[in-house]
C-alpha positions as a Python dict, from the first residue, in 0.01 Angstrom:
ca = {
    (1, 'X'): (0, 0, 0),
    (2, 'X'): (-90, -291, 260),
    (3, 'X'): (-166, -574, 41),
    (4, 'X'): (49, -521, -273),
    (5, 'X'): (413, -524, -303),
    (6, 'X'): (654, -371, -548),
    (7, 'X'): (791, -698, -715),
    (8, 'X'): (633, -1085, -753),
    (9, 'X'): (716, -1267, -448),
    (10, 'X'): (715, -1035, -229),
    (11, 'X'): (535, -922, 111),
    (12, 'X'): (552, -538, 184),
    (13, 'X'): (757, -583, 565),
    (14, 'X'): (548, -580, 873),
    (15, 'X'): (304, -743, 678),
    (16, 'X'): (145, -994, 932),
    (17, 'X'): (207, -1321, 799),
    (18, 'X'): (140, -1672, 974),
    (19, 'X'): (448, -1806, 1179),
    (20, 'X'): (499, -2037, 991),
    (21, 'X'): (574, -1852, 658),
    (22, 'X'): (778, -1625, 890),
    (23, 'X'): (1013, -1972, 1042),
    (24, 'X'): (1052, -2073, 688),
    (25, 'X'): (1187, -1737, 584),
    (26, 'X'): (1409, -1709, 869),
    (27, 'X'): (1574, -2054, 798),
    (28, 'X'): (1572, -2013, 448),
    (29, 'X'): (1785, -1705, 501),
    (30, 'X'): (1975, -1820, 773),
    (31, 'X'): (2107, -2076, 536),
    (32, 'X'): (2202, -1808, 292),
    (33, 'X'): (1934, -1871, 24),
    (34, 'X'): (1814, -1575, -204),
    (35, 'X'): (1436, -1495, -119),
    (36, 'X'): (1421, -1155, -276),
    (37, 'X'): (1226, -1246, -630),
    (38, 'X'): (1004, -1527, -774),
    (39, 'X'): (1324, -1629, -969),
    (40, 'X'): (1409, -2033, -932),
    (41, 'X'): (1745, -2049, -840),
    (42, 'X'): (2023, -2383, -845),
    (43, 'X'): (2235, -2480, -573),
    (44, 'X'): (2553, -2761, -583),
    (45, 'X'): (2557, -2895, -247),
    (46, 'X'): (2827, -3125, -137),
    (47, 'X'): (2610, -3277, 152),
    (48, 'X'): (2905, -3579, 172),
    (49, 'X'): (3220, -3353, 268),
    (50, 'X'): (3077, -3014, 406),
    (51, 'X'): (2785, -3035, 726),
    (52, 'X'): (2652, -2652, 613),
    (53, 'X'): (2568, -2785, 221),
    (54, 'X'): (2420, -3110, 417),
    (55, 'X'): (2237, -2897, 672),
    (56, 'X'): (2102, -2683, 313),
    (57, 'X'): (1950, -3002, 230),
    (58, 'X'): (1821, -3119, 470),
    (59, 'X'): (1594, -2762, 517),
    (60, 'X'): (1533, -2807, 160),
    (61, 'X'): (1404, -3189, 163),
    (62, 'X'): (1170, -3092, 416),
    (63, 'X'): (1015, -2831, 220),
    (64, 'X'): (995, -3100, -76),
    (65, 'X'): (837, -3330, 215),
    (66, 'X'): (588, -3073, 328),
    (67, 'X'): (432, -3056, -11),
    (68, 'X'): (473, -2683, -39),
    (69, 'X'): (623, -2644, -419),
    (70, 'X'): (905, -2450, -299),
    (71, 'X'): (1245, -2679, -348),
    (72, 'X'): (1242, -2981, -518),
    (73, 'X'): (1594, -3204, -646),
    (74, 'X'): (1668, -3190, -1027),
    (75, 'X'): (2041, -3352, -1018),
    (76, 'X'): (2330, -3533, -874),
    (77, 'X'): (2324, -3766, -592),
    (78, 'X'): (1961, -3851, -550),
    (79, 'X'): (1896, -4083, -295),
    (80, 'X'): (1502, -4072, -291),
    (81, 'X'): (1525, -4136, -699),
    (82, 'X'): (1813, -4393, -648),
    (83, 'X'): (2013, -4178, -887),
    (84, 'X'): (2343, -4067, -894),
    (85, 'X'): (2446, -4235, -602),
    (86, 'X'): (2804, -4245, -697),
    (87, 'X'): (2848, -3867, -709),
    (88, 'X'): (2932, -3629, -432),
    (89, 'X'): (2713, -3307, -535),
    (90, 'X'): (2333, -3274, -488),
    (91, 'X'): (2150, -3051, -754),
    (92, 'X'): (1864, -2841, -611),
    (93, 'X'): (1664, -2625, -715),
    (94, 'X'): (1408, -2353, -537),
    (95, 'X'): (1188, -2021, -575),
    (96, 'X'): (986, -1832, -320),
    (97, 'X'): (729, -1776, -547),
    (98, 'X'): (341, -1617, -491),
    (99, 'X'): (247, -2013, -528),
    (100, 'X'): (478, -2128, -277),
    (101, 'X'): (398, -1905, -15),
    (102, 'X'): (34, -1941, -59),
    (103, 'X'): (87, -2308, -24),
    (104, 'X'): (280, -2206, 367),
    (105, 'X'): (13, -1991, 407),
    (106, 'X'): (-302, -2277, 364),
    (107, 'X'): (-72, -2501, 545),
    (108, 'X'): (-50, -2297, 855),
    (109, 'X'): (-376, -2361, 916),
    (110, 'X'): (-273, -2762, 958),
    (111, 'X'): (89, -2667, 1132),
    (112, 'X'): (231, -2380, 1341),
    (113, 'X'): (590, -2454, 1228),
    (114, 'X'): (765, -2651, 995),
    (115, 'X'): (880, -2933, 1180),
    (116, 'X'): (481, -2982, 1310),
    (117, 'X'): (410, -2996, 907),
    (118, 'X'): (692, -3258, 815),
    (119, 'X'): (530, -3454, 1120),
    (120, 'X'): (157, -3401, 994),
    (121, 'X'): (290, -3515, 644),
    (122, 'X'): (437, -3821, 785),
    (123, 'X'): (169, -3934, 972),
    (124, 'X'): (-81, -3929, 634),
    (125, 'X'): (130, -4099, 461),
    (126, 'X'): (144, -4420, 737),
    (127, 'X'): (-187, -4350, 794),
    (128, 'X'): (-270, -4579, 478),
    (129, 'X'): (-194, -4944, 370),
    (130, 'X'): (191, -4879, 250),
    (131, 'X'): (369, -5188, 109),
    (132, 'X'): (717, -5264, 187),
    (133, 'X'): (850, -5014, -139),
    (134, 'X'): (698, -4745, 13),
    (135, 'X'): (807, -4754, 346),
    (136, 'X'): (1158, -4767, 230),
    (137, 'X'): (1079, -4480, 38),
    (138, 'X'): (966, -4282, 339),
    (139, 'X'): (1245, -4418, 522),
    (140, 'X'): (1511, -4279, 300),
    (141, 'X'): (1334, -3939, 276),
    (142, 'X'): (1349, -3930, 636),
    (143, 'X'): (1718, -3981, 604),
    (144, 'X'): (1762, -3689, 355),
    (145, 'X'): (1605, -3483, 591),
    (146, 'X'): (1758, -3532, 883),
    (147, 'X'): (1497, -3701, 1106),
    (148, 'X'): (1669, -4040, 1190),
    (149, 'X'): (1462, -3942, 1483),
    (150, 'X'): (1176, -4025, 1340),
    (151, 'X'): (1299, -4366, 1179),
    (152, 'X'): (1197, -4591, 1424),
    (153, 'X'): (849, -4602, 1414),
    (154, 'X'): (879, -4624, 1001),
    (155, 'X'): (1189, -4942, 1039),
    (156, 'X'): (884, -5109, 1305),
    (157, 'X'): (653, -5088, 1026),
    (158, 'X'): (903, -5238, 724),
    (159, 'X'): (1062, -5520, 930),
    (160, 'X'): (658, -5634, 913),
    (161, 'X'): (657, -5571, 587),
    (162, 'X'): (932, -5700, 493),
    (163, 'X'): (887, -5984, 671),
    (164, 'X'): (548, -6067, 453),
    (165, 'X'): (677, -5982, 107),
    (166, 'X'): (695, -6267, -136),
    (167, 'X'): (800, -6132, -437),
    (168, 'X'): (1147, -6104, -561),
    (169, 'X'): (1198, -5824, -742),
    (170, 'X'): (990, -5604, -438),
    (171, 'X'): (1227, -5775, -226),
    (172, 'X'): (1558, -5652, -398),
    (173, 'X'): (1412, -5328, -450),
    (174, 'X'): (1360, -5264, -69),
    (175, 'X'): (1711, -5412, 4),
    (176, 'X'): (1867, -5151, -268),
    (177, 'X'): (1711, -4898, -83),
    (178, 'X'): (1858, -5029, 248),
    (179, 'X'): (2206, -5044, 90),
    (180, 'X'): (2196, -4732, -34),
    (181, 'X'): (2146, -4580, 333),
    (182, 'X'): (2415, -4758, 466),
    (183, 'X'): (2643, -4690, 208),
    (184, 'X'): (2547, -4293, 197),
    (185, 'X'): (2552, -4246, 612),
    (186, 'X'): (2843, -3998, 510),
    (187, 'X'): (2578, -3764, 364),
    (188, 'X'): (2310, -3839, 632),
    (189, 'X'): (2240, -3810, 947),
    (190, 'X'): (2107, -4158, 1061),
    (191, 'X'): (2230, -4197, 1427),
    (192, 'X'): (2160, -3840, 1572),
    (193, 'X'): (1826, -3657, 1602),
    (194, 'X'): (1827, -3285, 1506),
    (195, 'X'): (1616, -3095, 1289),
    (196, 'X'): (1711, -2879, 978),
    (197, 'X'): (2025, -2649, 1117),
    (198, 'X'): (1880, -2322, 1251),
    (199, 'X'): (2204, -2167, 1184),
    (200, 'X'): (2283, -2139, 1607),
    (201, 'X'): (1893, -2092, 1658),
    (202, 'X'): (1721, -1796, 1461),
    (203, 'X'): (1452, -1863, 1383),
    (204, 'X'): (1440, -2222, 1586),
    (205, 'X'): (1088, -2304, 1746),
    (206, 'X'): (1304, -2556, 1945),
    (207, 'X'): (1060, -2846, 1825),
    (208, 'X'): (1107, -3147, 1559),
    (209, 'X'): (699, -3201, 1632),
    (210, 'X'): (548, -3480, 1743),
    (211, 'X'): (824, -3766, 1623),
    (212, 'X'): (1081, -3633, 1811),
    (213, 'X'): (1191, -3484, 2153),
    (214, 'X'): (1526, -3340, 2367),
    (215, 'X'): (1523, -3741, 2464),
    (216, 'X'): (1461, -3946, 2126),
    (217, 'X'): (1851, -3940, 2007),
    (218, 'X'): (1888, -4221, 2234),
    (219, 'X'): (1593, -4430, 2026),
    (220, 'X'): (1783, -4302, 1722),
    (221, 'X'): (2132, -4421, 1850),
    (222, 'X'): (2069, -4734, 1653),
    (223, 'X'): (1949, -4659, 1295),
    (224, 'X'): (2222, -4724, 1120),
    (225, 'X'): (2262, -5054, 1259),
    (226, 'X'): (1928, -5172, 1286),
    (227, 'X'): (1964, -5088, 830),
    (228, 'X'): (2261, -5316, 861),
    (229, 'X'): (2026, -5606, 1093),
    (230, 'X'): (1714, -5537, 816),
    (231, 'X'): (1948, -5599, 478),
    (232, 'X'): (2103, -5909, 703),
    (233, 'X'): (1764, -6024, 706),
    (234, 'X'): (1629, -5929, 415),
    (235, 'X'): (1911, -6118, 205),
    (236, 'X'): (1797, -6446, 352),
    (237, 'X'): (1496, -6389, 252),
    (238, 'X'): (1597, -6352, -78),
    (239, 'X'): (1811, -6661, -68),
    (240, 'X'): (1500, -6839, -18),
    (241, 'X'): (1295, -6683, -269),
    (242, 'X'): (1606, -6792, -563),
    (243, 'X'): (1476, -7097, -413),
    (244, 'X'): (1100, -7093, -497),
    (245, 'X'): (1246, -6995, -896),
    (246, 'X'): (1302, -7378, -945),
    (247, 'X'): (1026, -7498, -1210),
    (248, 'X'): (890, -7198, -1327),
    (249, 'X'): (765, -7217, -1659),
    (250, 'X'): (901, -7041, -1928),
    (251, 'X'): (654, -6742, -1944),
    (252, 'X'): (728, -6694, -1537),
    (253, 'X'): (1077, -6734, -1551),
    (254, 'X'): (1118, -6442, -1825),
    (255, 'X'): (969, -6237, -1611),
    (256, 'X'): (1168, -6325, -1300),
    (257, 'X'): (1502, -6259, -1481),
    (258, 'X'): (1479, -5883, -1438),
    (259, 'X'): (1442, -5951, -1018),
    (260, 'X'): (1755, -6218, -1060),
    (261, 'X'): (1983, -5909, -1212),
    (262, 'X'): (1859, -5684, -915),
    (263, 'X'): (1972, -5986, -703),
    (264, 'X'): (2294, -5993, -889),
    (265, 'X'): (2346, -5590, -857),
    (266, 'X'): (2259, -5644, -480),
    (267, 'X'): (2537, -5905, -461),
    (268, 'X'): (2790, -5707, -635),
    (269, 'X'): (2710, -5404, -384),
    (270, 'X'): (2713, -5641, -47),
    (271, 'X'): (3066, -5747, -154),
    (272, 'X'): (3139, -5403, -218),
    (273, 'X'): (3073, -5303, 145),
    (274, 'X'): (3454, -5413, 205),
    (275, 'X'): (3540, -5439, 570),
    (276, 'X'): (3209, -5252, 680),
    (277, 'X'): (2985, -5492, 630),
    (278, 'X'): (2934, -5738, 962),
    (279, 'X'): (2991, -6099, 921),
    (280, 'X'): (2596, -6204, 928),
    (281, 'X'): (2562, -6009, 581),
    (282, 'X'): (2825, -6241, 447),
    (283, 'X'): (2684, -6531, 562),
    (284, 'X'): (2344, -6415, 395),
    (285, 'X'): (2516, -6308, 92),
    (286, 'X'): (2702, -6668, 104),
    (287, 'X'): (2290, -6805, 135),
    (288, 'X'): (2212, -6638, -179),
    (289, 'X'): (2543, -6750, -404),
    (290, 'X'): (2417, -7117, -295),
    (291, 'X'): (2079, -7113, -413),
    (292, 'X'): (2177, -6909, -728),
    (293, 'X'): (2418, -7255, -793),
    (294, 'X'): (2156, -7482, -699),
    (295, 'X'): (1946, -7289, -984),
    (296, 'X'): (2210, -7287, -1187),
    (297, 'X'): (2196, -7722, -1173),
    (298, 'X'): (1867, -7786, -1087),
    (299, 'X'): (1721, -8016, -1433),
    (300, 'X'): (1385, -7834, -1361),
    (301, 'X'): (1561, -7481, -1458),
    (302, 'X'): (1410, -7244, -1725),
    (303, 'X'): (1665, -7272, -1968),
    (304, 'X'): (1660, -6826, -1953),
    (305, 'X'): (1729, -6860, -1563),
    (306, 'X'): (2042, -7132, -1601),
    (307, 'X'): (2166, -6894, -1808),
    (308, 'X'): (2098, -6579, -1579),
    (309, 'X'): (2237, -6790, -1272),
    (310, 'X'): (2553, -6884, -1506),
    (311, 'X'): (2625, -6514, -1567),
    (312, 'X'): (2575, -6413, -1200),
    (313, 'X'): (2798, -6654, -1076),
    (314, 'X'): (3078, -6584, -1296),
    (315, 'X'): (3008, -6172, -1192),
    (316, 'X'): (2973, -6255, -855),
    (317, 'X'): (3328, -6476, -894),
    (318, 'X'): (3150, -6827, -766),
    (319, 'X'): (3243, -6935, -1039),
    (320, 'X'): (3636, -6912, -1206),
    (321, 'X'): (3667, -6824, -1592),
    (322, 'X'): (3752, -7188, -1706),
    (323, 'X'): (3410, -7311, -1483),
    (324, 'X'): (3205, -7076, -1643),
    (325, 'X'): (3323, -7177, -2006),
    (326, 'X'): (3251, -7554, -1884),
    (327, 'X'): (2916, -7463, -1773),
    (328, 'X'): (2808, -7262, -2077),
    (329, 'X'): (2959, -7599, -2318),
    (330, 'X'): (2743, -7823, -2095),
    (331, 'X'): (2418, -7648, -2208),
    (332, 'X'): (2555, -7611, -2558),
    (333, 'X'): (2540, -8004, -2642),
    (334, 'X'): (2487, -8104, -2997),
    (335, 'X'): (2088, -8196, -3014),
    (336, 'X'): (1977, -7952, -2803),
    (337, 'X'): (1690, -7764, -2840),
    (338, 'X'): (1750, -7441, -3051),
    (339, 'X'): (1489, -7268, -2841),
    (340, 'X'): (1621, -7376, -2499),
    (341, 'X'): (1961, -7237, -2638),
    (342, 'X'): (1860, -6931, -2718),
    (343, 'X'): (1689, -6861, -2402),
    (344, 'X'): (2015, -6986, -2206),
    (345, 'X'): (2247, -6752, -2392),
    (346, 'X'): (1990, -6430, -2367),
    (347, 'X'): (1969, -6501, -1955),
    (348, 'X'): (2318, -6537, -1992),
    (349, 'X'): (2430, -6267, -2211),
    (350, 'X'): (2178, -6021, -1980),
    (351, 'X'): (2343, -6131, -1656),
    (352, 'X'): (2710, -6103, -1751),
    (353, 'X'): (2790, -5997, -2119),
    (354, 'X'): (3183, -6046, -2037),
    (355, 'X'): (3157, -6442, -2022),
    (356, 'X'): (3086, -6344, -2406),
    (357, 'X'): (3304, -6059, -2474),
    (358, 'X'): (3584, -6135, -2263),
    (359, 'X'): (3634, -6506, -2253),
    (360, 'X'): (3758, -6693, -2534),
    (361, 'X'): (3659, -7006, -2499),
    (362, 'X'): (3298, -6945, -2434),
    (363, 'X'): (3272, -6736, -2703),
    (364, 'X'): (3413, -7046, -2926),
    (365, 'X'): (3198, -7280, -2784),
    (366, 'X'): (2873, -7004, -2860),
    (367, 'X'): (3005, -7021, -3180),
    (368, 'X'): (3049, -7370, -3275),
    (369, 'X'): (2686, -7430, -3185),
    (370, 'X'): (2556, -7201, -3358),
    (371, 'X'): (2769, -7243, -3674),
    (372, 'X'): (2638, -7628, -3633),
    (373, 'X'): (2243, -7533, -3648),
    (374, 'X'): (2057, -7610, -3944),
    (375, 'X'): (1937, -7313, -4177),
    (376, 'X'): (1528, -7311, -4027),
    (377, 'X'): (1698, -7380, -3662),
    (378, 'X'): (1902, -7072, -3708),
    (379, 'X'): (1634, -6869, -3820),
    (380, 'X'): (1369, -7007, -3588),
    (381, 'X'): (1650, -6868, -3275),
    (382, 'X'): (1770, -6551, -3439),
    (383, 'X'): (1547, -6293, -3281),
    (384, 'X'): (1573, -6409, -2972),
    (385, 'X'): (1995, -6396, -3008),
    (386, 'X'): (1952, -6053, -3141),
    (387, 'X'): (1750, -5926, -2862),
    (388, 'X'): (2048, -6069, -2641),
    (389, 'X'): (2288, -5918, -2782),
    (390, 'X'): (2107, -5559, -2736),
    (391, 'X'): (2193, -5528, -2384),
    (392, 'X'): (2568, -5411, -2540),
    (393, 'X'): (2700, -5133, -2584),
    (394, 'X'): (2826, -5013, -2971),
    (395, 'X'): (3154, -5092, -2915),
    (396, 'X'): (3108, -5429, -2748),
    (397, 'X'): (2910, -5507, -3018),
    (398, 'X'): (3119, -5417, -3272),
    (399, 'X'): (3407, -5618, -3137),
    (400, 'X'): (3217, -5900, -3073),
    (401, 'X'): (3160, -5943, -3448),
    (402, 'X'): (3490, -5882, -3544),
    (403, 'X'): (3543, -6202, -3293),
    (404, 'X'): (3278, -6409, -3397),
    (405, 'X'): (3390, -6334, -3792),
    (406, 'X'): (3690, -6427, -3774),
    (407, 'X'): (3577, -6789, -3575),
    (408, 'X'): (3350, -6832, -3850),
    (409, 'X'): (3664, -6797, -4118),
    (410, 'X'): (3475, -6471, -4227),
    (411, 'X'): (3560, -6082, -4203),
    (412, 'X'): (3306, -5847, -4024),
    (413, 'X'): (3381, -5565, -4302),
    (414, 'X'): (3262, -5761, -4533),
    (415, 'X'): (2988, -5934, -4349),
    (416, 'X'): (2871, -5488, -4300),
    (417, 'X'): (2821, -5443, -4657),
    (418, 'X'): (2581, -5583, -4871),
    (419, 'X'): (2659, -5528, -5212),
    (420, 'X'): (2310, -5701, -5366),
    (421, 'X'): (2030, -5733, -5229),
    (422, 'X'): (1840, -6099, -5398),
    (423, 'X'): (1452, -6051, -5380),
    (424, 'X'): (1382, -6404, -5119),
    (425, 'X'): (1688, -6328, -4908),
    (426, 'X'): (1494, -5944, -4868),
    (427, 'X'): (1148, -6126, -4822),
    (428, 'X'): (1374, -6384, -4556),
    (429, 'X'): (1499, -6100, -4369),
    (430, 'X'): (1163, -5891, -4383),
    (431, 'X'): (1005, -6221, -4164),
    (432, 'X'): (1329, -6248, -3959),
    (433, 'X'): (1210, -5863, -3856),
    (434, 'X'): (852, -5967, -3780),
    (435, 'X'): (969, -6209, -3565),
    (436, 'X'): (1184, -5976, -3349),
    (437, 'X'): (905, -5725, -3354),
    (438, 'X'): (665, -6010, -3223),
    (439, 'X'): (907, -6102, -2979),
    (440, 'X'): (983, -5746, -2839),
    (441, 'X'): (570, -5741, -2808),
    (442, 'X'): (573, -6062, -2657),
    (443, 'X'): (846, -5940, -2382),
    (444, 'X'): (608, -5629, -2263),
    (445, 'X'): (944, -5464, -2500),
    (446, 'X'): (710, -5272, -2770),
    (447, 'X'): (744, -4959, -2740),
    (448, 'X'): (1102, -5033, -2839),
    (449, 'X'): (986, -5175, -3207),
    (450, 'X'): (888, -4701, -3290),
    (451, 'X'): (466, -4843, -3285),
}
């Protein structure tokens, strides 16, 4: 009659239980969530447009934070993921199960209330040696749950780390993350402290624990803009390591193609900030559009980066339609090496399929040079161009045949249909498979080939 209760999930009441399973009940049901079985419920919350669904969020990140196994995000706008960022509903999910408030109940012996726990789980995870990724992780969970209070000692610790990170691609990452807190302040609460709403105090211990106090909105005052000051910053850094991509050999310089499209998406969102963003991110933005030229001309180039830097400059509009076609005819001269082209057109086809699909003359000039190859040269470059040419969609690719077809005096419904099959031409294109296999192998790509 003491211990056991009628249902799963349930305490028989005046049960003693620790205070802080009893605080995370009250809140819970302050906020209107269902606590009465073991049953995992979904909630929509539309934490941009309506402070009570952010406020549910916020109660329910911290309970992701704690560790507890009681709410955790499956959908939506996710900003810890980086997911669904252009959507206005957050997808939740949550159960007071047995588990769960087992888990409250160990933890009490760590924490007296929630806000003491989120603290206590903060502090282990700065305790360690956290790179620059995972401090802007913490950073935007701290965002999501409400505790731009806490920020400052966590935007100390990634301005030093930021400050010491030489890679590209960890760079860009950090700088997404950045963006993507500036750009979602209409969902957060950056600039004010205040714990999880206590629905006008029941069940408030009056504490956010030991990274906060009644005076710390005042340190918090200037998250938001000290973001804006940290993805200033952290865009001239990148401008200088486009730099450092100058005469890497062609091994390297595949691999740094994925951190130059991160660059390019980063570009494309800083331009996107409109009229918000302050005149020092333009300037750095300007930084990086320069070097990505210079790497564009530079002789010592990886042919797969010229192309990459092509392709961002024509998305990033650096470059004007007619430009772009002159730059892409430039590295298409008779002579040159089949290889080299075929590296050029998959950096460029990866960093901007419309010069391809939606510019005529580029798409000639493509086609002229590769109409002019010899038989082996053709063969020798045709994985490679097919494993360009992936990054489209079906449709794209489908009209892009049609185009290239009819420039090669041909028609793409009969190019689709093979009406006999000769035995070399099936051993030819058995090899010309084998080749793209080895090269999807080669690219780290593998588990693409079904092995």
């Amino acid at each position: 009659a003491v211990f056991a209760g009628s249902a799963p999930g349930r305490v028989p009441p005046g049960t003693a239980a620790p205070p802080l399973v009893a605080e995370v009940r009250e809140r819970l049901t302050a906020l209107r969530f269902t606590l009465d079985d073991a049953v995992e419920r979904r909630v929509s919350l539309d934490t941009a447009r309506r402070p009570r669904h952010r406020r549910r969020r916020e109660l329910l990140a911290r309970l992701r934070f704690a560790g507890v196994g009681l709410a955790r995000q499956v959908g939506g706008a996710d900003l810890v993921a980086g997911t669904g960022l252009g959507q206005f509903v957050e997808e939740w999910a949550y159960a007071w199960t047995p588990q769960a408030e087992a888990a409250l109940v160990r933890a009490a012996q760590e924490a007296p209330t929630l806000d003491i726990l989120v603290a206590t789980r903060l502090a282990e995870r700065l305790s360690g040696e956290s790179g620059a990724g995972d401090l802007a992780e913490i950073l935007t969970e701290l965002a999501v749950m409400g505790m731009g209070e806490a920020a400052a000692q966590v935007c100390d610790a990634l301005e030093t780390a930021m400050s010491e990170l030489s890679d590209l691609a960890g760079l860009a990452d950090v700088l997404h993350r950045l963006a993507a807190l500036v750009e979602g302040s209409g969902r957060l609460r950056l600039d004010r402290a205040g714990s999880a709403d206590h629905a006008g105090g029941a069940g408030s211990s009056g504490s956010t624990g030991s990274t906060g106090s009644a005076g710390s909105a005042g340190s918090a005052g200037g998250t938001a803009s000290r973001l804006r000051s940290m993805l200033d910053r952290g865009t001239a850094a990148v401008a200088r390591l486009v730099a450092e991509l100058v005469g890497l050999r062609d091994d390297e310089a595949a691999e740094a193609v994925d951190a130059l499209i991160s660059v390019r998406d980063l570009l494309v969102r800083l331009s996107g900030a409109g009229g918000e963003a302050p005149g020092a991110a333009d300037v750095s933005r300007q930084a990086v559009l320069r070097e990505v030229d210079a790497l564009r001309r530079a002789r010592a180039t990886a042919p797969v980066l010229a192309g990459c830097a092509t392709g961002i400059a024509s998305t990033t509009g650096s470059l004007s339609r007619q430009e772009v076609a002159d730059a892409v005819v430039a590295h298409l001269s008779p002579g040159a090496d089949p290889a080299a082209l075929a590296d050029f057109l998959v950096g460029l086809v990866r960093a901007s399929p419309d010069v391809v699909l939606h510019a005529p003359d580029t798409l000639r000039a493509v086609t002229r040079t590769l109409i002019d190859l010899e038989e082996p040269e053709f063969l020798a470059v045709l994985p490679d161009l097919r494993r360009a040419f992936t990054t489209l969609r079906p449709t794209e690719t489908h009209r892009l045949a049609e185009q290239v077809a009819a420039l090669a005096g041909a028609d793409a419904s009969q190019i689709d249909v093979v009406w006999s099959i000769d035995p070399a031409q099936a051993a030819l294109g058995q090899q010309i498979e084998q080749d793209l296999v080895a090269s999807l192998v080669r690219d780290g790509l593998g588990r693409w080939t079904g092995r």
